[in-house]
C-alpha positions as CSV (number, residue, x, y, z in Angstrom):
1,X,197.8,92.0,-17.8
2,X,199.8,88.8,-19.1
3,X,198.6,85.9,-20.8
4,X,198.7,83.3,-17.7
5,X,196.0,85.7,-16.1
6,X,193.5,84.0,-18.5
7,X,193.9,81.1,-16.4
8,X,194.5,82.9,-12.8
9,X,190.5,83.6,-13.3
10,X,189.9,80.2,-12.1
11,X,191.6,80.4,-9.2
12,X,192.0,84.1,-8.0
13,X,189.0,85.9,-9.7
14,X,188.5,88.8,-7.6
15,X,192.7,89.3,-8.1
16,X,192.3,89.0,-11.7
17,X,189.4,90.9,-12.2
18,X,190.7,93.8,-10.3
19,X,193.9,94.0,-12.3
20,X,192.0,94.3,-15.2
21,X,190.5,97.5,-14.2
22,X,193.2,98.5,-13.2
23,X,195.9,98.0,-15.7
24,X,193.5,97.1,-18.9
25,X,195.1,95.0,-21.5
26,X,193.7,93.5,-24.2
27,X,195.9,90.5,-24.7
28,X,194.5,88.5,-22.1
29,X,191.1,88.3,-23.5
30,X,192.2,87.7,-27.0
31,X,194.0,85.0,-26.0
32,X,190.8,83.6,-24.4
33,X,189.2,84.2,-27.7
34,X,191.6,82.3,-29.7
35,X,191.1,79.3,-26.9
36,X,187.3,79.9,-27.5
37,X,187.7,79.2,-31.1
38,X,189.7,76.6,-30.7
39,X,187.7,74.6,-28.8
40,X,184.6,75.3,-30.4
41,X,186.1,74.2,-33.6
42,X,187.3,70.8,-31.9
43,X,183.8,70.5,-30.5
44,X,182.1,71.4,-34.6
45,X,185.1,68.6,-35.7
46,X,183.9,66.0,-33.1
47,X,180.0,66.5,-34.2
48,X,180.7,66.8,-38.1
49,X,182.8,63.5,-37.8
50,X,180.2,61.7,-36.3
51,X,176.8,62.9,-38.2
52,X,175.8,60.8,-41.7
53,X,173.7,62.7,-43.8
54,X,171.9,60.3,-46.0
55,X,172.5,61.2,-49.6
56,X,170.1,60.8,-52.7
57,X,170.1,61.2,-56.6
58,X,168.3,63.8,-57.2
59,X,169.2,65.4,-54.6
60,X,166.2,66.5,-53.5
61,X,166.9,70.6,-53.0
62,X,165.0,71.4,-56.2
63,X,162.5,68.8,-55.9
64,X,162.1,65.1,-57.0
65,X,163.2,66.3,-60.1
66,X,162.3,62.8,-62.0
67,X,158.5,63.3,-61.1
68,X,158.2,66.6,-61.7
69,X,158.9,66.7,-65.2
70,X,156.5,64.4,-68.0
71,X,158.4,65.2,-70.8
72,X,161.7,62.8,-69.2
73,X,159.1,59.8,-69.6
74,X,158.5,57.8,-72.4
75,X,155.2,55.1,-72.4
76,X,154.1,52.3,-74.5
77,X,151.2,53.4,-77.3
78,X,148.1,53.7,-75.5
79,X,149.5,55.2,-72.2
80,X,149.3,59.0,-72.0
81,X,151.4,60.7,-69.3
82,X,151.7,64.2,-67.6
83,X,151.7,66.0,-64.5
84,X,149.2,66.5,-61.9
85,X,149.5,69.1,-59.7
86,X,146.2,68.4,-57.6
87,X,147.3,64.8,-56.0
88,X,151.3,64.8,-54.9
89,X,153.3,63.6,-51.6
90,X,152.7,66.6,-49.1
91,X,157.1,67.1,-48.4
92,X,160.2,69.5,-49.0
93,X,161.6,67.4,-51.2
94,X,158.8,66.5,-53.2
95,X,157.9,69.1,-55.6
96,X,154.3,70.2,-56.0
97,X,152.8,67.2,-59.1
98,X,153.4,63.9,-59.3
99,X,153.4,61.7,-63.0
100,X,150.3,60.2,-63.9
101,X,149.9,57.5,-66.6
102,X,146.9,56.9,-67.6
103,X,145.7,54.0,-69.9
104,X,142.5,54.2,-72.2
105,X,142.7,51.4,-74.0
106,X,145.4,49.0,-73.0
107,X,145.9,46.4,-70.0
108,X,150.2,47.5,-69.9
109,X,151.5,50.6,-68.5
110,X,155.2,50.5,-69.6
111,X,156.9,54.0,-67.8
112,X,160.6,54.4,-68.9
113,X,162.7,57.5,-68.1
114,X,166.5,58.0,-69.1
115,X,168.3,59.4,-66.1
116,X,169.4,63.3,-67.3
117,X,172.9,62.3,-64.8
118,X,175.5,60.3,-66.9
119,X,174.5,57.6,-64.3
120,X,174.2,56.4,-61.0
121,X,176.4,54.4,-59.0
122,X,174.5,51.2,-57.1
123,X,177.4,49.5,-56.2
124,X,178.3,48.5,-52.9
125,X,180.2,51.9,-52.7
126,X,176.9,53.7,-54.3
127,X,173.8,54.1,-53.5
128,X,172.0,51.2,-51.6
129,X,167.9,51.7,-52.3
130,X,165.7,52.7,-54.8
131,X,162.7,54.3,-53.8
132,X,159.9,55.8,-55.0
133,X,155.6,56.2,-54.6
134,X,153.3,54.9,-56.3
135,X,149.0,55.0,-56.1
136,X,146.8,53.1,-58.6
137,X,143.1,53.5,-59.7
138,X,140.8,51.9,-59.8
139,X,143.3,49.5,-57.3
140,X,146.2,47.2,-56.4
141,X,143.7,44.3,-56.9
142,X,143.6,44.7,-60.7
143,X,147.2,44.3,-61.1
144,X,148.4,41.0,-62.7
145,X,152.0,41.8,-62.8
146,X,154.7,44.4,-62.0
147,X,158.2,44.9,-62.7
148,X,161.1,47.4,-62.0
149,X,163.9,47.6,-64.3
150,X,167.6,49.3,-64.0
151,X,168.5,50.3,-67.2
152,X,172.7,49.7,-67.7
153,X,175.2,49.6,-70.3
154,X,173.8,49.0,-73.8
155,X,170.6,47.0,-73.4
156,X,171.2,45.6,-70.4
157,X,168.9,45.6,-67.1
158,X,168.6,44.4,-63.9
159,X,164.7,43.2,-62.9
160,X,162.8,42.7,-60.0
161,X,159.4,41.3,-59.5
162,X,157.0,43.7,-57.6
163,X,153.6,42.1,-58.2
164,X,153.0,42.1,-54.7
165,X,154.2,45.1,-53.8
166,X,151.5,46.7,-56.7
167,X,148.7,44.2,-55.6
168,X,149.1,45.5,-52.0
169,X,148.6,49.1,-53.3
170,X,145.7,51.1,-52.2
171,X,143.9,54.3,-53.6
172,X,143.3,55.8,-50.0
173,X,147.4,57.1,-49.6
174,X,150.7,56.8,-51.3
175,X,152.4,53.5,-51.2
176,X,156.5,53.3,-50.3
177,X,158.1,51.0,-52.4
178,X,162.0,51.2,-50.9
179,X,164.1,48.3,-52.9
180,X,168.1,47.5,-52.0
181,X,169.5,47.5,-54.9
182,X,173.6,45.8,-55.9
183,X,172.1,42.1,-56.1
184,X,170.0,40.4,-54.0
185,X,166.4,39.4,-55.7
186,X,167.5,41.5,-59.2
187,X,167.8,39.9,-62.3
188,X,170.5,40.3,-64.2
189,X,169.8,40.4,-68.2
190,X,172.6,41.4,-70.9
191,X,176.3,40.7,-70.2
192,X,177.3,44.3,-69.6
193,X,174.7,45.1,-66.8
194,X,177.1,46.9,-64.4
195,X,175.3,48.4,-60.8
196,X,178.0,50.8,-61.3
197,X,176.4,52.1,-64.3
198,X,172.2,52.6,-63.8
199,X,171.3,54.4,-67.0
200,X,166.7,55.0,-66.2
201,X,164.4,53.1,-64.9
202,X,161.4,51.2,-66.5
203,X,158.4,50.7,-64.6
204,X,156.2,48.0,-66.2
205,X,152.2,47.1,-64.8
206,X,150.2,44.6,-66.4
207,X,146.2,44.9,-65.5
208,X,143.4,42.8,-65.4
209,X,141.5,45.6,-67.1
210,X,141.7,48.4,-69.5
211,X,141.5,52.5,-68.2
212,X,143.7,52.3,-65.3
213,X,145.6,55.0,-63.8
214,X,149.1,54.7,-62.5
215,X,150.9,58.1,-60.1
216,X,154.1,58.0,-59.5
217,X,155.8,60.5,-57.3
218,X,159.3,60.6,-55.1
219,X,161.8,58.7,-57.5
220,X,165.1,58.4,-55.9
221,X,168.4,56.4,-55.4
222,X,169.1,56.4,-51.5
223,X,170.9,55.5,-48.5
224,X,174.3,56.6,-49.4
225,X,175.5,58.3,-45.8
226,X,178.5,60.6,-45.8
227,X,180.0,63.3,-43.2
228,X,179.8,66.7,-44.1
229,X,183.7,66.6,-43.6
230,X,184.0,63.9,-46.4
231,X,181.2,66.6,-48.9
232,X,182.7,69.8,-48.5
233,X,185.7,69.8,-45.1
234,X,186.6,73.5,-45.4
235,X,183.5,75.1,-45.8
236,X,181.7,73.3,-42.6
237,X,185.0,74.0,-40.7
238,X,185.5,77.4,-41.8
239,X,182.2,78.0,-40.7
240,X,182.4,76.6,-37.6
241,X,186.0,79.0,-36.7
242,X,183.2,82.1,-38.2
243,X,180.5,81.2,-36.2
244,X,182.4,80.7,-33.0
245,X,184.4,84.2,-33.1
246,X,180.7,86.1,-34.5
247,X,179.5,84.3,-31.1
248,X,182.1,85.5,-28.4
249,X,182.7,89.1,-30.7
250,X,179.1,89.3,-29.9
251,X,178.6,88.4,-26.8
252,X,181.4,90.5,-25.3
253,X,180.2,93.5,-27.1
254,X,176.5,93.1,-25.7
255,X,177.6,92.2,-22.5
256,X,180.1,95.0,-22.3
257,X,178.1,97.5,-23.4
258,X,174.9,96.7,-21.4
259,X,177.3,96.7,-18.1
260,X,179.0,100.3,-19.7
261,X,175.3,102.0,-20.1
262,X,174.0,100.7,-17.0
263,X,176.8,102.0,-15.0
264,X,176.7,105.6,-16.8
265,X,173.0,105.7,-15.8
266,X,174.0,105.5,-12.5
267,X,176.1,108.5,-12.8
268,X,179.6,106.1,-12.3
269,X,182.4,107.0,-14.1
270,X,183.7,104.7,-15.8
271,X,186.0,104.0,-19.1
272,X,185.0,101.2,-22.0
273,X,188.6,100.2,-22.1
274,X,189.1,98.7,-18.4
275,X,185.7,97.3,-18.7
276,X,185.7,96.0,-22.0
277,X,189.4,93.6,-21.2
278,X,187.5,92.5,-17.8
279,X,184.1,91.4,-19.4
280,X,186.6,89.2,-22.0
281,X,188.8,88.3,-19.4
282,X,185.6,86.8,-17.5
283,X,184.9,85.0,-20.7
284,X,186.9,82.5,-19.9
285,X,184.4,81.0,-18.0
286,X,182.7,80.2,-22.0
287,X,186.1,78.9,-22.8
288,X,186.5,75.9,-20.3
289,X,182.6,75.2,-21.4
290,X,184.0,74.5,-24.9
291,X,186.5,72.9,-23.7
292,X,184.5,70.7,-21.2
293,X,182.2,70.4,-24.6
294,X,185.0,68.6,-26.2
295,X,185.3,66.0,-23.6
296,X,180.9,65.5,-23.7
297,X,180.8,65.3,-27.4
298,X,183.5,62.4,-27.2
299,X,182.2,60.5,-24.6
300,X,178.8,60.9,-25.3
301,X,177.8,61.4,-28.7
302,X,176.8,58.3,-31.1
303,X,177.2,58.1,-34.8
304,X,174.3,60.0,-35.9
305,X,172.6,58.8,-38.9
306,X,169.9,62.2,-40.6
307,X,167.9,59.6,-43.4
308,X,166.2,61.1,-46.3
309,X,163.1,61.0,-44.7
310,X,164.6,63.8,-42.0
311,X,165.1,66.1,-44.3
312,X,162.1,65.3,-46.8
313,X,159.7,66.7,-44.7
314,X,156.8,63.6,-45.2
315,X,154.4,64.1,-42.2
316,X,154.9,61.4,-39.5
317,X,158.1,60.2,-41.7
318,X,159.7,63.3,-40.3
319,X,158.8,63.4,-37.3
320,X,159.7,59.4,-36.5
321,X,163.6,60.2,-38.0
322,X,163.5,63.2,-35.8
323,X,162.4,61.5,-32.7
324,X,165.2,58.8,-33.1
325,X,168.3,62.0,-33.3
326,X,166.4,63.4,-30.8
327,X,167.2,60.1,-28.7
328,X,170.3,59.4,-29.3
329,X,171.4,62.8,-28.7
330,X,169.5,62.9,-25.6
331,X,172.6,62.2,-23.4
332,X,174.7,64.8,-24.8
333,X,172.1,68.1,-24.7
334,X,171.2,67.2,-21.1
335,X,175.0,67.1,-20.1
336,X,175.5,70.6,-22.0
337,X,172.6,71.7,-20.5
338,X,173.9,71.4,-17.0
339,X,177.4,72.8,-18.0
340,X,176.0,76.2,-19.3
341,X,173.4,76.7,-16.1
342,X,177.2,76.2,-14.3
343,X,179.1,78.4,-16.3
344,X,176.3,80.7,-16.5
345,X,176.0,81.0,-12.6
346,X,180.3,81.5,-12.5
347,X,179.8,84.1,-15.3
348,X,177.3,85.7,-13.3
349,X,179.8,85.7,-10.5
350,X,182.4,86.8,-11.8
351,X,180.7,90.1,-13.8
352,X,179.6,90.9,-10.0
353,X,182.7,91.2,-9.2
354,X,184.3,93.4,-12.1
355,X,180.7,95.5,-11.2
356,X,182.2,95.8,-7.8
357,X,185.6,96.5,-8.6
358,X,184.9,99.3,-11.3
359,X,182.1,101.0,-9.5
360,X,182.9,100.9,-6.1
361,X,179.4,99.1,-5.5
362,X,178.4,97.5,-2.5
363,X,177.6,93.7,-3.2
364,X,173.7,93.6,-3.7
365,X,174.2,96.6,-6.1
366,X,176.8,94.9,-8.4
367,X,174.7,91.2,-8.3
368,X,171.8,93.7,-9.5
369,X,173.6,95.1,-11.9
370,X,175.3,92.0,-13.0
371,X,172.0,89.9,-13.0
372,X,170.1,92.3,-15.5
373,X,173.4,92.9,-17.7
374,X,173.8,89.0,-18.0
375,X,170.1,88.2,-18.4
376,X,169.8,90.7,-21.3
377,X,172.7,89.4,-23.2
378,X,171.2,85.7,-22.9
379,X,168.2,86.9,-24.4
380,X,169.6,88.9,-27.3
381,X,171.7,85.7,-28.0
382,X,168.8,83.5,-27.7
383,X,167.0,86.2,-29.9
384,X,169.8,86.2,-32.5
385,X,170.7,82.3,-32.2
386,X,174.1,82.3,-30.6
């Protein structure tokens, strides 16, 4: 077989197909292999290039690592503070406590932590929010005042008013309070507060009353989106080549061998070798489906934006960021959707005929025998997620 026969399959398939029994070689499908990859890995590039993973400090793998920790906070005298592991956001990223402060005998919880990272970038480069969740008891309708302060170089801060934001807090559920950060409504005090430079974060509650509790869970600097190209290129690319050759190894294995076994059960003699080249000769059928991916993924794939609350696992926060990707991807899965039923049915085809040309079977016998072999091997790659 030469190399051009990988492409005669579109064309002439029962010529092909039949020469590959015939005189098996295994550079043809190698070559389609190599096109496989290389397609798949255009189609991986496409996608990577065009998905915005939402990026937070801490990163949220090992937690909310700010409020999971009392011995990072520092309170004014009066205020005692420590974990509680009863009452905490339900979420992957949260970590199972959340800080309480409670207050026995003063009207001022002052909560101050000094970030364990050098610090965090704000700027219009940096991170964009500040985030975090807060619940009060005996209510939001004790507070008097509220503040949030980002701690910079030397003593310098930047401030913003969140007496409303407190007063509107209920006891029933945890309250979001999402901030922009970089200007905007903050107050700049000190001469060397830099947004390029956040050094902690001072949370300061004034009350009408005395014994009040404060909980504070899910502290984060947000909305940062970068490609997995611009975090870590080779490895995402390097797995994508992996996970494409593992795929088509696979598949022509399975596929192979199911055909090889069926056809020995019915007492046909047959070799692995001239059935083996034909199966991956027939694969390029899966080729000009990544290839045809390529041209779908272009045309009809948005920017897709996965936001911390994707990934944090919230319920209903979740599930609204995954019903938006699930949207604007719509287009694209029902296109590939439609493609692999095609190349599905011409695979099926196809191993028909390399059926009938290494067994000698009449045509209902091989679309049998092809049917079940194919059917299999679509299951064991559902089964084993390729």
């Amino acid at each position: 077989m030469t190399a051009t026969d990988a492409l005669k399959i579109v064309c002439s398939p029962v010529k092909v197909l039949k020469k590959a029994v015939q005189t098996p070689s295994y550079l043809t499908p190698l070559l389609v292999l190599v096109l496989f990859v290389v397609a798949q890995f255009s189609v991986s590039y496409i996608v990577l290039s065009r998905s915005y993973v939402e990026q937070t400090v801490p990163t949220g793998l090992n937690g909310d690592l700010w409020t999971e920790n009392a011995t990072l906070w520092s309170v004014n005298e009066g205020v005692t503070v420590h974990q509680n592991f009863l009452d905490y956001v339900n979420g992957t990223y949260y970590g199972n406590s959340s800080i309480e402060f409670t207050a026995l005998n003063s009207e001022m919880i002052r909560a101050e932590i000094r970030l364990p990272e050098t610090s965090v970038d704000c700027s219009s480069d940096g991170f964009r929010n500040v985030t975090f969740r807060v619940k009060l008891y005996p209510g939001g309708s004790t507070v008097k005042n509220a503040s949030l302060r980002l701690l910079s170089l030397n003593d310098s801060y930047f401030v913003h008013d969140l007496t409303e934001e407190f007063q509107a807090c209920s006891t029933m559920y945890w309250n979001n309070i999402t901030l922009p950060v970089g200007g905007g409504e903050w107050q700049t005090v000190g001469s060397t507060a830099n947004w390029q430079n956040i050094t902690g974060v001072v949370i300061n509650v004034g009350f009408n009353e005395s014994s009040v509790t404060l909980r504070l869970d899910g502290l984060f600097f947000k909305s940062r989106f970068r490609t997995p190209l611009e975090i870590n290129a080779a490895s995402y690319l390097a797995n994508s080549v992996l996970n494409a050759f593992t795929q088509y190894i696979m598949r022509w294995l399975i596929l192979t061998g199911l055909v090889y076994f069926i056809l020995k059960g019915l007492k046909v003699v047959v070799l692995w070798k001239p059935l083996m080249v034909a199966v991956g000769t027939a694969f390029m059928t899966l080729t000009v489906q990544a290839i045809a991916s390529i041209a779908l993924a272009w045309l009809t794939l948005p920017p897709l934006y996965y936001p911390f609350e994707y990934w944090a696992g919230v319920p209903g926060e979740s599930t609204a960021a995954e019903t938006r990707l699930v949207a604007a991807v719509a287009k694209f899965y029902q296109s590939s959707f439609i493609l692999q039923a095609v190349v599905y049915a011409w695979l099926f085809g196809l191993t028909a005929i390399l059926v009938h040309e290494a067994a000698g079977f009449k045509w209902s016998r091989s679309l049998v025998v092809a049917f079940g072999s194919l059917s299999i091997t679509v299951l064991v790659g559902l089964l084993l997620g390729f």
